[in-house]
Kinemage of the C-alpha trace (Angstrom):
@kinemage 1
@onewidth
@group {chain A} dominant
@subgroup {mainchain}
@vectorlist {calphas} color= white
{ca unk a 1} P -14.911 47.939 -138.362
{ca unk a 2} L -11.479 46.256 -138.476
{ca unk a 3} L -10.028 44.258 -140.976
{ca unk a 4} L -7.998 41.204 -140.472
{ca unk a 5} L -6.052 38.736 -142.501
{ca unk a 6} L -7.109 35.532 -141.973
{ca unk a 7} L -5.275 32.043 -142.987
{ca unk a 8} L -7.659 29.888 -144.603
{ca unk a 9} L -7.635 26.230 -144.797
{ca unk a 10} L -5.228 26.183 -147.665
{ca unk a 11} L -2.916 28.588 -146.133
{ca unk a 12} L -3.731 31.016 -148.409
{ca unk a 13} L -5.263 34.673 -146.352
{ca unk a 14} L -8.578 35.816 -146.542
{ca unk a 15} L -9.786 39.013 -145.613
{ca unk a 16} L -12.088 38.953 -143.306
{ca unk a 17} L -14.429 41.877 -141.108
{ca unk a 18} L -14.627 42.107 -137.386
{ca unk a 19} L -17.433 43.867 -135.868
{ca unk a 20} L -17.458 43.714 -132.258
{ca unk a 21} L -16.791 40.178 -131.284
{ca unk a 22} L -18.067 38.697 -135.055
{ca unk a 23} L -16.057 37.692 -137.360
{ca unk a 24} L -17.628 37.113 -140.685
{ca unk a 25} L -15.575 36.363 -144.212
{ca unk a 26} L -16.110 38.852 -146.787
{ca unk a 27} L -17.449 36.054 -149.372
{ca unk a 28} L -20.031 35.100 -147.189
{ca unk a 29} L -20.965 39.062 -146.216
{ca unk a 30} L -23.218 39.442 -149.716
{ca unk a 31} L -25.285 36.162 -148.428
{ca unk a 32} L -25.820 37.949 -145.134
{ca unk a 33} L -26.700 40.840 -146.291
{ca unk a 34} L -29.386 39.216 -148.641
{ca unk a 35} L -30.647 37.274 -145.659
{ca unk a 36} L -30.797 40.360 -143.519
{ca unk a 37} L -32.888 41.881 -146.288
{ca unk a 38} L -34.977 38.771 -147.254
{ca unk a 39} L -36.328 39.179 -143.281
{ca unk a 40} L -36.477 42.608 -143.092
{ca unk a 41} L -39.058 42.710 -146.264
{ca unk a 42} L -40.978 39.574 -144.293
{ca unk a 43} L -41.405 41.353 -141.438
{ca unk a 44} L -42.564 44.423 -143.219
{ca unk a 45} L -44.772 42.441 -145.301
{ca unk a 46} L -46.155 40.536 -141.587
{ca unk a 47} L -46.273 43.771 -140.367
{ca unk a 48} L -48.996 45.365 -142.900
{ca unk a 49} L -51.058 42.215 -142.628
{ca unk a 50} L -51.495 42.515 -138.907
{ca unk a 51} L -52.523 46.431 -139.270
{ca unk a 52} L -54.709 45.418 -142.382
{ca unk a 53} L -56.487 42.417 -140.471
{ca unk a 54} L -56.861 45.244 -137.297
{ca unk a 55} L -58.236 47.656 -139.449
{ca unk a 56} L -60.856 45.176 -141.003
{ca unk a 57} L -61.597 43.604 -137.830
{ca unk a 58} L -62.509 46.879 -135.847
{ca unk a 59} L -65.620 48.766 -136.017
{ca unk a 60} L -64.111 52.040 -136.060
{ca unk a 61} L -61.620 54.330 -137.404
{ca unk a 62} L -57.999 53.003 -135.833
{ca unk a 63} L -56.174 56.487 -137.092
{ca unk a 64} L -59.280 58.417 -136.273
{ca unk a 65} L -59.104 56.705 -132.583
{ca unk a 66} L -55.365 56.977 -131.828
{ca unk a 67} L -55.180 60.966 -133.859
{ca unk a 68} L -58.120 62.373 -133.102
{ca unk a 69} L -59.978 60.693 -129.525
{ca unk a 70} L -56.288 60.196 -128.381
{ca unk a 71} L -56.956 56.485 -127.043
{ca unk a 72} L -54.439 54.858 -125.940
{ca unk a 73} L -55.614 51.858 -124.736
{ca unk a 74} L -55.587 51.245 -128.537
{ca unk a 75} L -52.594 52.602 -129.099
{ca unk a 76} L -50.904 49.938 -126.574
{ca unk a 77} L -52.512 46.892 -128.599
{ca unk a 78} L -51.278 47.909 -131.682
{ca unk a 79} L -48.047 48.912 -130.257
{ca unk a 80} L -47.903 45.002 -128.884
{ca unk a 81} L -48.855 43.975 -132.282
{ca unk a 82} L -45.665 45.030 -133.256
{ca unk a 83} L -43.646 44.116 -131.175
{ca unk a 84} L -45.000 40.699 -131.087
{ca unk a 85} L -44.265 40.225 -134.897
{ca unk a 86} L -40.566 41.787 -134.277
{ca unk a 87} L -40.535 38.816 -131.843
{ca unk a 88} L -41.581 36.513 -134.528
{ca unk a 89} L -39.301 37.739 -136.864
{ca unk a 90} L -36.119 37.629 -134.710
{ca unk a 91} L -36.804 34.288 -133.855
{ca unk a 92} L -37.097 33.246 -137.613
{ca unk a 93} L -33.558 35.123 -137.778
{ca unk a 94} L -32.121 33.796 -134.980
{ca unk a 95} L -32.990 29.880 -136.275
């Protein structure tokens, strides 16, 4: 992580952060990180749905399927369950 001295609009410098080819201004890092964190406990929250609404909706034991019987037929749904809400998610992110 690098930081640079930036000139504002004022001429004055502000510090800013590069990482990799982004440059973001340190008074607008504590919004990003609250965004980042905002999205992060959505898709945790979306994530817990989906597994409760799976484990409601199936007739059997899900951990007693994928531990015990090894299945993994079921193992690939609810491994696309997931990454179809991290697909979600980093859409809402991405805007």
């Amino acid at each position: 992580m690098l930081i640079n001295q930036v000139a504002g609009p004022t001429g004055s410098t502000l510090a800013s952060t590069t990482i990799g080819l982004i440059v973001v201004q340190m008074d607008q890092l504590a919004n990003l990180l609250v965004t980042t964190l905002a999205f992060t406990v959505l898709g945790l929250i979306l994530f817990a749905f989906a597994f409760w609404i799976m484990n409601k909706a199936a007739p059997f034991s899900i951990r007693k399927e994928i531990e015990d019987d090894q299945n993994t037929a079921l193992a690939i749904v609810m491994g696309s369950v997931i990454i179809g809400i991290a697909l979600i998610v980093a859409a809402a992110v991405h805007g």
